[in-house]
N, CA and C of each residue as an Amber inpcrd file, in Angstrom:
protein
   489
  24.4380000   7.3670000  -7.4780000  23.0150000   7.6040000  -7.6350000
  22.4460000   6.5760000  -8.6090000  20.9280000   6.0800000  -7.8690000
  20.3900000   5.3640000  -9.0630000  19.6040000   5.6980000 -10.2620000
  19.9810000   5.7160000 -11.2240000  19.0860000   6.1320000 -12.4020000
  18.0680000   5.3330000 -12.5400000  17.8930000   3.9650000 -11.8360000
  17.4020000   3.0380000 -12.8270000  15.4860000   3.5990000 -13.2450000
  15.3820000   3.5180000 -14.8090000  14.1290000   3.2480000 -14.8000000
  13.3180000   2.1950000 -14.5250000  11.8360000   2.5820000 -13.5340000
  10.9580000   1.4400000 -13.3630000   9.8920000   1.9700000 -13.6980000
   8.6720000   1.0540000 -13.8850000   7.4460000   1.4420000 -14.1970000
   6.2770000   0.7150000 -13.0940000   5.2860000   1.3510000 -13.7740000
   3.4650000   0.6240000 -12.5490000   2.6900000   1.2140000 -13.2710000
   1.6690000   0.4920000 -13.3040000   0.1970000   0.8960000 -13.6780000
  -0.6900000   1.7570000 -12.8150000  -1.3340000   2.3540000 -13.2010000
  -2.4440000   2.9510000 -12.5820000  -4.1450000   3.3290000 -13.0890000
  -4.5230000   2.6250000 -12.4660000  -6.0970000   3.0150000 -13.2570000
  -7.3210000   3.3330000 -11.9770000  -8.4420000   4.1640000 -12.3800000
  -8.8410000   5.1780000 -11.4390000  -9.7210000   5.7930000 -12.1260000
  -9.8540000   6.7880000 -13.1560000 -10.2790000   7.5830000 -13.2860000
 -10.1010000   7.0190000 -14.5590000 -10.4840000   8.3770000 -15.5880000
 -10.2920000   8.5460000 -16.9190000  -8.8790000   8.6260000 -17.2880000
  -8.4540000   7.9170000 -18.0070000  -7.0790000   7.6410000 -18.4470000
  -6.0610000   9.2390000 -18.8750000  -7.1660000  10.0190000 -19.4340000
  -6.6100000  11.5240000 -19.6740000  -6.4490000  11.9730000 -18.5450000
  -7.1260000  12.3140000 -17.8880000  -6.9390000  12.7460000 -16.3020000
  -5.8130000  11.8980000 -15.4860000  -5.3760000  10.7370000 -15.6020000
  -4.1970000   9.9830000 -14.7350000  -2.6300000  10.2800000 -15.5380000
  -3.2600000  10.0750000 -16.9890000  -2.0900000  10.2870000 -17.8030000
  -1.2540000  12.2100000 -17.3910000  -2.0930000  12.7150000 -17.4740000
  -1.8370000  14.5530000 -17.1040000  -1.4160000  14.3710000 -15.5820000
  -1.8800000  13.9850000 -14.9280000  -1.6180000  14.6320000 -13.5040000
   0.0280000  13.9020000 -13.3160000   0.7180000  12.7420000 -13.8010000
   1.8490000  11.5330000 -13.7550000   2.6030000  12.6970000 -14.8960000
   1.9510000  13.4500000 -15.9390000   3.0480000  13.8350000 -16.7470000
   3.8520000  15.2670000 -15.9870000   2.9670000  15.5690000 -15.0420000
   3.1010000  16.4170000 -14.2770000   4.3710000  16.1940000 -13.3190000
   4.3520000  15.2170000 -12.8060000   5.3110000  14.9030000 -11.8010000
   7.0480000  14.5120000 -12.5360000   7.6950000  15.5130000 -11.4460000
   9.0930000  15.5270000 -11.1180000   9.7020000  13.7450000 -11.2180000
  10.4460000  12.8290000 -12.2380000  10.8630000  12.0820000 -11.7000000
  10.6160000  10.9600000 -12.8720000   9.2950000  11.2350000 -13.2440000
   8.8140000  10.6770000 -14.4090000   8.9850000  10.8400000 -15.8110000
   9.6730000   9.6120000 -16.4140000  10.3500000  10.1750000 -17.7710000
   8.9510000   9.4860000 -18.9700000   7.7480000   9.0090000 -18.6400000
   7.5360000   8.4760000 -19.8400000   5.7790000   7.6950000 -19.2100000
   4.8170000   8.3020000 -20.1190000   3.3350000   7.5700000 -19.2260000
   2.6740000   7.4430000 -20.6820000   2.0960000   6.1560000 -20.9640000
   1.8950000   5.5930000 -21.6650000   0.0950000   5.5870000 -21.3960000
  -0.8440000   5.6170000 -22.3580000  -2.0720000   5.9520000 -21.5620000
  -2.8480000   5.3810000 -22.7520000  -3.8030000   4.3940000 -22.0440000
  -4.8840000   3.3150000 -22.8020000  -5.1270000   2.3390000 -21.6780000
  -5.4550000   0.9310000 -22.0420000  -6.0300000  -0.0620000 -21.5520000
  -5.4740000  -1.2690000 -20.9160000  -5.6590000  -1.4610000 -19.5160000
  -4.8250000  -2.6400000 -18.4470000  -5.9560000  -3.7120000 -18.4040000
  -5.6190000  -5.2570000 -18.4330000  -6.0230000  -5.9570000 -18.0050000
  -5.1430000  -6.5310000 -17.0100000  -5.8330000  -7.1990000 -16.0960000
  -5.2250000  -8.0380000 -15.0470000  -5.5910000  -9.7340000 -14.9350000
  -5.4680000 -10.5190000 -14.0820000  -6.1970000 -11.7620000 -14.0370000
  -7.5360000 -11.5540000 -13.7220000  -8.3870000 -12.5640000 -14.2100000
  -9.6430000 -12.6320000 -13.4280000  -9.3410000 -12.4620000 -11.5990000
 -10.7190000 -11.8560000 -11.3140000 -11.9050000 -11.3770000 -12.0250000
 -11.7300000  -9.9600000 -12.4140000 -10.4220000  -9.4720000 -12.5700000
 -10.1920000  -8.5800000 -13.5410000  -9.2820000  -8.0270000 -14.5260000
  -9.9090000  -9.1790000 -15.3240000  -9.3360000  -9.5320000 -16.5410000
 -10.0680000  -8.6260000 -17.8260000 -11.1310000  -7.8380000 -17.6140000
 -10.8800000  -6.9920000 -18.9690000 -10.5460000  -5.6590000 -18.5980000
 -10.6290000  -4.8570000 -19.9700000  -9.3560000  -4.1910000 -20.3400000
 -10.1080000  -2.5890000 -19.7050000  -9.9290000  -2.2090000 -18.4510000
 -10.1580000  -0.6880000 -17.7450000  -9.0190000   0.3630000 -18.2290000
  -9.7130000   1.7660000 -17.9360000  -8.6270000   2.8210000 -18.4230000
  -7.3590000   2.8370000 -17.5350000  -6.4260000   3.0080000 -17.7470000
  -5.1230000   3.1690000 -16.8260000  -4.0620000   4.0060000 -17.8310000
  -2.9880000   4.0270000 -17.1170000  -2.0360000   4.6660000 -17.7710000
  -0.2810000   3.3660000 -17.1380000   0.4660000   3.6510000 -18.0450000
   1.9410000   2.9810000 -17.1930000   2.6540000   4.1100000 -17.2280000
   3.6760000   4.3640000 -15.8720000   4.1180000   5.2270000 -15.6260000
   5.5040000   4.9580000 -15.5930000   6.7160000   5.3730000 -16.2040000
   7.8240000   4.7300000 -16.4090000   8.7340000   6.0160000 -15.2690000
   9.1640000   5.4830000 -14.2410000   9.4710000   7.3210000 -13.4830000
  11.3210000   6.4990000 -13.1020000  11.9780000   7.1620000 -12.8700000
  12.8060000   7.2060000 -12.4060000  13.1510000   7.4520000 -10.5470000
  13.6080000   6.0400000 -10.2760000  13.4350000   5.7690000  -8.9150000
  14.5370000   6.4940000  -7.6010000  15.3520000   7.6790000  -8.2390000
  16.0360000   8.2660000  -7.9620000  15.6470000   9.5780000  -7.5070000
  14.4840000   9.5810000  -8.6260000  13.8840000  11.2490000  -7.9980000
  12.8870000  11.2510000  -7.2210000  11.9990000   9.9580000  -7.5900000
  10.6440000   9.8080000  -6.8970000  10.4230000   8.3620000  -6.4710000
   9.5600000   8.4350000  -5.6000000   9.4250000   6.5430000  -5.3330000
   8.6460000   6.1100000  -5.4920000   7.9560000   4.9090000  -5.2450000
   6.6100000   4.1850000  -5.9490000   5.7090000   4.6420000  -4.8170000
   6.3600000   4.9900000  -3.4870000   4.8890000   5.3770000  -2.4430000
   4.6650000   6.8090000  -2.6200000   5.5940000   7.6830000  -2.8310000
   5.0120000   9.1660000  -3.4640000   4.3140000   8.5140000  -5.1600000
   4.0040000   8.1690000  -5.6380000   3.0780000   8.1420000  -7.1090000
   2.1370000   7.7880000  -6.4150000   2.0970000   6.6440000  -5.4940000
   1.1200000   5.8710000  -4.6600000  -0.0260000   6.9430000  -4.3960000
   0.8620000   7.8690000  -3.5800000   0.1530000   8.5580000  -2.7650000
  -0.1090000   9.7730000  -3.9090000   0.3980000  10.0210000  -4.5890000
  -0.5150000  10.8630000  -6.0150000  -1.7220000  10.7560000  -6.5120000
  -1.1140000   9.2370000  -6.8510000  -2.5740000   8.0510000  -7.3380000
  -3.9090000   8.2740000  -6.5040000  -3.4740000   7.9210000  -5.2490000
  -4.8360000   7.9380000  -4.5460000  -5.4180000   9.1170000  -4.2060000
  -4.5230000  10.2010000  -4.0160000  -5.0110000  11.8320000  -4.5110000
  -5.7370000  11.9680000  -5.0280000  -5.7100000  11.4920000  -6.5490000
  -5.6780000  12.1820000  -7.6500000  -7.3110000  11.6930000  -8.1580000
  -8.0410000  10.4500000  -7.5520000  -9.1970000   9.9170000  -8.2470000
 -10.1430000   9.2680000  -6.8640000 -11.0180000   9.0700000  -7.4900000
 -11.7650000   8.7730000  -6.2630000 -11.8550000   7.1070000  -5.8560000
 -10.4450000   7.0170000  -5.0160000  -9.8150000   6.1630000  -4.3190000
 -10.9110000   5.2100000  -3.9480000 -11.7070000   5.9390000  -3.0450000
 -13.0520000   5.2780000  -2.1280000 -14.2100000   5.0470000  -2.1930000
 -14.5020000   5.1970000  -3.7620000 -16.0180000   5.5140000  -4.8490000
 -15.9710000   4.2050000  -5.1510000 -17.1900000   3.5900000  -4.8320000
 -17.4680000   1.9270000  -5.5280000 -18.2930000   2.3780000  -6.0100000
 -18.4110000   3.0660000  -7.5090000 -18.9870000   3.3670000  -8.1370000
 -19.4350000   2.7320000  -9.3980000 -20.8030000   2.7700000 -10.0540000
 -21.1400000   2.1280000 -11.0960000 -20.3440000   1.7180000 -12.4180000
 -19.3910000   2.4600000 -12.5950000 -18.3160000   2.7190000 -13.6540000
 -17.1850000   1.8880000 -13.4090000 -17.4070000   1.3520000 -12.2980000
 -15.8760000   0.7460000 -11.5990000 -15.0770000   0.0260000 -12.9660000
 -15.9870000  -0.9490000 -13.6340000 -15.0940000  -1.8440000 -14.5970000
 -14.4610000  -1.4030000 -15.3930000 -14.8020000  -0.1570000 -16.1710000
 -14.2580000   1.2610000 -17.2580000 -13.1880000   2.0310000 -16.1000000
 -13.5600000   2.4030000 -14.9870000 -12.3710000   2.9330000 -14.0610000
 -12.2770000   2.2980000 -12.9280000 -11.3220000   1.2760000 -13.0970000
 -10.7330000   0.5930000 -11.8560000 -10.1590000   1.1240000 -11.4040000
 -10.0240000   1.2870000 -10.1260000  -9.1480000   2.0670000  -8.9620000
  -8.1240000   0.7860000  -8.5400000  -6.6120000   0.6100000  -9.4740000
  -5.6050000  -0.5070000  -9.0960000  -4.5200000   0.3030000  -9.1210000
  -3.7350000  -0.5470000  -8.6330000  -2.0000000   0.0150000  -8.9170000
  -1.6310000  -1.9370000  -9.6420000  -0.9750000  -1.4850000 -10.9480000
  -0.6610000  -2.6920000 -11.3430000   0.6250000  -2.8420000 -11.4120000
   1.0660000  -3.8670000 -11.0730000   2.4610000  -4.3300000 -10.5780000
   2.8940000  -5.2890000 -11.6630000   4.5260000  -5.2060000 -11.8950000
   5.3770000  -6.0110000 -12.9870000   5.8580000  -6.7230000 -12.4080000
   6.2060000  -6.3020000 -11.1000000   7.4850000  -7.5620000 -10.3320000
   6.8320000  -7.4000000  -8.8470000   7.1950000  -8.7140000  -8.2010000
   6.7820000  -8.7130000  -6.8020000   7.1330000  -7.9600000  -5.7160000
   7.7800000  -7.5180000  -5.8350000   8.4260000  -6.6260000  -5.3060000
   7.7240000  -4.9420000  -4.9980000   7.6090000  -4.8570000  -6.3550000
   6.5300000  -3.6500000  -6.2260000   5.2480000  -4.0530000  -5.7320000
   4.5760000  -5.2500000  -5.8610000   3.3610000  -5.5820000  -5.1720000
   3.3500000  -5.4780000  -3.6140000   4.2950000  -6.2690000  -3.3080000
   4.9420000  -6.3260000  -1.6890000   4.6240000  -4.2630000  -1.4840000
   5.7900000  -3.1760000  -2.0990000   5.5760000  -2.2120000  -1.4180000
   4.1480000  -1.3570000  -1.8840000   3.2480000  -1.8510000  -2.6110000
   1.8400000  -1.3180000  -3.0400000   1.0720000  -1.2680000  -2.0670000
   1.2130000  -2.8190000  -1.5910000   0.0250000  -3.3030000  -0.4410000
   0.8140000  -2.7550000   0.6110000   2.0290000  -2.7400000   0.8510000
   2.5260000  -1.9500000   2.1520000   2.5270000  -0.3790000   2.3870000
   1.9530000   0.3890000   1.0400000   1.7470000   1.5920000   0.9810000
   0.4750000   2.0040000   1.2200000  -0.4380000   0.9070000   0.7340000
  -2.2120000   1.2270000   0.6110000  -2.4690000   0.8250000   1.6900000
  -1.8370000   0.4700000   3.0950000  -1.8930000   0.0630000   4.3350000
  -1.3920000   1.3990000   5.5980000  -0.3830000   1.6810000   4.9280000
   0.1780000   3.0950000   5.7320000  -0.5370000   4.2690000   5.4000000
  -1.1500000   4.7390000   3.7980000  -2.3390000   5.3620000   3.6390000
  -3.6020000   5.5720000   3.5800000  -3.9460000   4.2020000   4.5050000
  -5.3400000   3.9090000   4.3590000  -5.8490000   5.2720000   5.2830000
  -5.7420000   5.5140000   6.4370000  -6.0050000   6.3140000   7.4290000
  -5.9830000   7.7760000   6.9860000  -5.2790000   7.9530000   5.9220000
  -5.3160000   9.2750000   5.7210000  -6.9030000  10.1970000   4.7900000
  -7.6780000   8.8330000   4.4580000  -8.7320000   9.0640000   4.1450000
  -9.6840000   8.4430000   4.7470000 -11.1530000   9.5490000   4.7340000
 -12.2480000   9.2070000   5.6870000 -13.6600000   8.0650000   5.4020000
 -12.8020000   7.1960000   3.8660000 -13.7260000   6.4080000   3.6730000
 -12.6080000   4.9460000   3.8000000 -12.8410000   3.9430000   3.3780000
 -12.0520000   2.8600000   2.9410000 -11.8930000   2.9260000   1.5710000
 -10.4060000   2.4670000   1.6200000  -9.7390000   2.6870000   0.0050000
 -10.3800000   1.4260000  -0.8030000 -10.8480000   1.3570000  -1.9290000
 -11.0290000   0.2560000  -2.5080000  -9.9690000  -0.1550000  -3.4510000
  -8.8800000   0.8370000  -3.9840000  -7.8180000   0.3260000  -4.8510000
  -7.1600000  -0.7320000  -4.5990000  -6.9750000  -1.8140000  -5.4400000
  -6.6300000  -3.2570000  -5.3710000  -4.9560000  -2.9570000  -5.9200000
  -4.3880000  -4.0270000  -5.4560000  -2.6940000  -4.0160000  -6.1750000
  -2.9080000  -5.2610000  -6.7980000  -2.9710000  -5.3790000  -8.6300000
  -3.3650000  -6.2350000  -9.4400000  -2.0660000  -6.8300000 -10.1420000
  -2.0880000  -7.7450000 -10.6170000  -0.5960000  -8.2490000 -11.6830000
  -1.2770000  -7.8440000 -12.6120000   0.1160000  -7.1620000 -13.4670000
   0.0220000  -6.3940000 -15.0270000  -0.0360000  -7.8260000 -15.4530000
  -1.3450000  -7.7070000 -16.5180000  -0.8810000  -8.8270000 -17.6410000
  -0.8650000  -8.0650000 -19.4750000  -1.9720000  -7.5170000 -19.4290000
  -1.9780000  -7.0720000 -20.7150000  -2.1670000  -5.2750000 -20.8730000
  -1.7060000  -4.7950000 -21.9060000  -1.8400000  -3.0620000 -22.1660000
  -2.2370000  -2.7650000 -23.8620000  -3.3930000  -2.1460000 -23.7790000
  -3.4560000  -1.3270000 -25.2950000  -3.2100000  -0.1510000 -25.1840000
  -2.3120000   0.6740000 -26.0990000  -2.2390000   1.8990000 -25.9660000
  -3.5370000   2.4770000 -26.5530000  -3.6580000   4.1000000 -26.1410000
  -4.9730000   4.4560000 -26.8120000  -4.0880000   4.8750000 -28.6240000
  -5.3820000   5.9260000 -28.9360000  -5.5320000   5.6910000 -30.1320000
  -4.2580000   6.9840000 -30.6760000  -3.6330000   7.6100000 -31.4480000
  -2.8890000   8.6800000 -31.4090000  -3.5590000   9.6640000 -30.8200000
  -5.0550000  10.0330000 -31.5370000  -5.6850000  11.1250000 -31.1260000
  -5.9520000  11.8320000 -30.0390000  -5.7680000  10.7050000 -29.2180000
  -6.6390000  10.8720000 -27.6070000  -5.2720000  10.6290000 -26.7660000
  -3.6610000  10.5490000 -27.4770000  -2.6040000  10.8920000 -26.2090000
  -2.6270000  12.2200000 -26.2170000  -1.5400000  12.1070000 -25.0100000
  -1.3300000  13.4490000 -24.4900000  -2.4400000  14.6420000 -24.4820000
  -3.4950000  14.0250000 -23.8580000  -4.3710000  14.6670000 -24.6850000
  -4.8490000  15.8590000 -23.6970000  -4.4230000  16.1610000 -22.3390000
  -4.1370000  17.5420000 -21.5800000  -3.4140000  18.5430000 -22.2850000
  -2.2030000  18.0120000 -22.8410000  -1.1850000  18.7650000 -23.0860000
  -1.7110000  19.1500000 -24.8160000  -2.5530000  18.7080000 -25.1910000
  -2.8740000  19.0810000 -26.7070000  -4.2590000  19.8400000 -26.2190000
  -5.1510000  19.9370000 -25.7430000  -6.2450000  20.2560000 -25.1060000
  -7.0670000  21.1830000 -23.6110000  -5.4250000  21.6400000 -23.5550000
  -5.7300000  22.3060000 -22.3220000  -7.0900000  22.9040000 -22.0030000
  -7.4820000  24.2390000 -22.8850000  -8.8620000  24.5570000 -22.6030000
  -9.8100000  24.2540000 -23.1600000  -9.4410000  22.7480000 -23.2710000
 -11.2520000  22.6230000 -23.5130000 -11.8000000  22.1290000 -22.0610000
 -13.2250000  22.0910000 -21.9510000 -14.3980000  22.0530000 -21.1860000
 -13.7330000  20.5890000 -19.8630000 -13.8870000  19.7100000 -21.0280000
 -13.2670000  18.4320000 -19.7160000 -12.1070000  18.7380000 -19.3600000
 -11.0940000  19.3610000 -19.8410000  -9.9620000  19.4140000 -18.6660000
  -9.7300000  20.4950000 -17.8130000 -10.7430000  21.6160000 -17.9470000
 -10.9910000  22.4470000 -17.2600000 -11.7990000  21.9380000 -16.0570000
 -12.5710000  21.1770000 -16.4120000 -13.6640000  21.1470000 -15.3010000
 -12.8630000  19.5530000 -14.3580000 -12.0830000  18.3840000 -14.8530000
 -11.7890000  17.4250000 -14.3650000 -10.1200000  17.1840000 -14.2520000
  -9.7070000  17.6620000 -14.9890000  -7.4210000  17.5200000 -14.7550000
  -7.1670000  18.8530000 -14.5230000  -7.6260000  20.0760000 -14.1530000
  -7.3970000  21.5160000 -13.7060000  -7.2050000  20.9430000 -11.9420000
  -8.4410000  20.8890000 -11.9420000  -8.0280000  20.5990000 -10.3280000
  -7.3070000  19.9270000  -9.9170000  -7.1490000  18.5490000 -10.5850000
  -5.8050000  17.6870000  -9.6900000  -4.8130000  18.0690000 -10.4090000
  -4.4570000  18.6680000 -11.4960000  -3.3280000  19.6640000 -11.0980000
  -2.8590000  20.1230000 -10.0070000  -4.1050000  21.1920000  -9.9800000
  -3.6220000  22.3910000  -8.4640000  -3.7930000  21.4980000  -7.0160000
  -4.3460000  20.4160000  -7.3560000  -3.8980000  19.5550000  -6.0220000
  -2.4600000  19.0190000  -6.2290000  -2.1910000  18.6420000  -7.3740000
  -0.5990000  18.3470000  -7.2050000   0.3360000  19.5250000  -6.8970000
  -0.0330000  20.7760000  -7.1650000   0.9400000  22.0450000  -6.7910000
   0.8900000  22.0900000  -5.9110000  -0.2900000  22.3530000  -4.9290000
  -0.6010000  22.6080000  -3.9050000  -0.1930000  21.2980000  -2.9990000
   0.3650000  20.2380000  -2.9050000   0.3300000  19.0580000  -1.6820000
   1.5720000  18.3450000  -2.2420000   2.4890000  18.5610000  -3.3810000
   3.4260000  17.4850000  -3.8040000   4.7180000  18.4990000  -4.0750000
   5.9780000  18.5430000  -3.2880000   7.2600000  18.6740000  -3.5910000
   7.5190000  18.5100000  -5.1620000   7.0850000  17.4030000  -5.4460000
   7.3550000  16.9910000  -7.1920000   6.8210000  17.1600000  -8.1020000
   5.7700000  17.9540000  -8.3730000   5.6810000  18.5260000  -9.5000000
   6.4460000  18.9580000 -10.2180000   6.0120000  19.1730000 -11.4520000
   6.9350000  19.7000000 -12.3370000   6.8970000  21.5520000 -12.7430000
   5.6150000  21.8140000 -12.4360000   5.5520000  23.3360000 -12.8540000
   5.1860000  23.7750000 -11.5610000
C-alpha cells in the first residue's frame, strides 16, 4: 500500500469554508488555509487552502470532485480575484490529471465550470486567529449559514467523509 503524502491547492470560496469541508474528508492528513498566488494574470494572492491528503485513501479526482461541489464552480462572479475558483498544482503531473478531471466533470453541471488548473507559485498562511476556524467556531452565524451545508453535502454525496 501507498502511503505516500501529496498535496494541491484549492481556491473557490472563502478559505474557512474550503479549509472545513477538506478537514472533513477521509484521507486527508493536513490543510493549511490562507493565500495562493499563481503566474500572471493570476498572480495575486486569492483565498485558497493546500490540502496535504494521502493518496492511498483518496485521490486527487475525488477532492476534485469535492472542490467543485463544494463552491460555486460556475459563478463568474464580481469577487472572482478574492475567490478564485483554481485547483493549484506542484508537479505536472497533477496538472495533466486536474485538466483531465475538470473535463470528465464538466457535464455533471448545468452551467460551464470556470475553475482554472493554475501552477502553485506562492502561499501565505492566514493569521493564527482565523485557522481552523470551523472547528473553533462552529455556531457562529457564518458557519451556520455557509460550511453547515457543504458539510451535509459532503455526508450526504461522499463515501469519505470523516463523520
Amino acid at each position: 500500500m501507498d502511503n505516500t503524502i501529496d498535496k494541491i491547492g484549492f481556491g473557490g470560496g472563502c478559505h474557512w469554508c474550503t479549509e472545513a469541508v477538506f478537514q472533513s474528508v477521509k484521507g486527508v492528513e493536513k490543510v493549511e488555509q490562507g493565500w495562493i498566488k499563481s503566474k500572471y494574470p493570476n498572480h495575486s494572492f486569492s483565498e485558497a487552502v493546500i490540502v496535504h491528503y494521502n493518496k492511498s485513501i483518496i485521490s486527487l479526482k475525488e477532492l476534485i470532485y469535492i472542490h467543485l461541489n463544494t463552491h460555486s464552480a460556475t459563478s463568474q462572479h464580481s469577487m472572482r480575484s478574492k475567490y478564485r475558483s483554481a485547483i493549484y498544482y506542484f508537479h505536472e503531473t497533477d496538472k495533466r490529471t486536474a485538466d483531465q478531471c475538470l473535463n470528465e466533470l464538466k457535464n455533471e453541471f448545468n452551467q460551464e465550470l470556470i475553475t482554472k488548473t493554475l501552477e502553485f507559485i506562492e502561499f501565505k498562511l492566514n493569521k493564527d486567529d482565523y485557522l481552523n476556524y470551523f472547528q473553533n467556531n462552529p455556531d457562529k452565524p457564518f458557519c451556520k449559514t455557509y460550511i453547515h451545508p457543504k458539510l451535509n453535502w459532503l455526508k450526504q454525496n461522499s463515501s469519505i467523509s470523516e463523520s
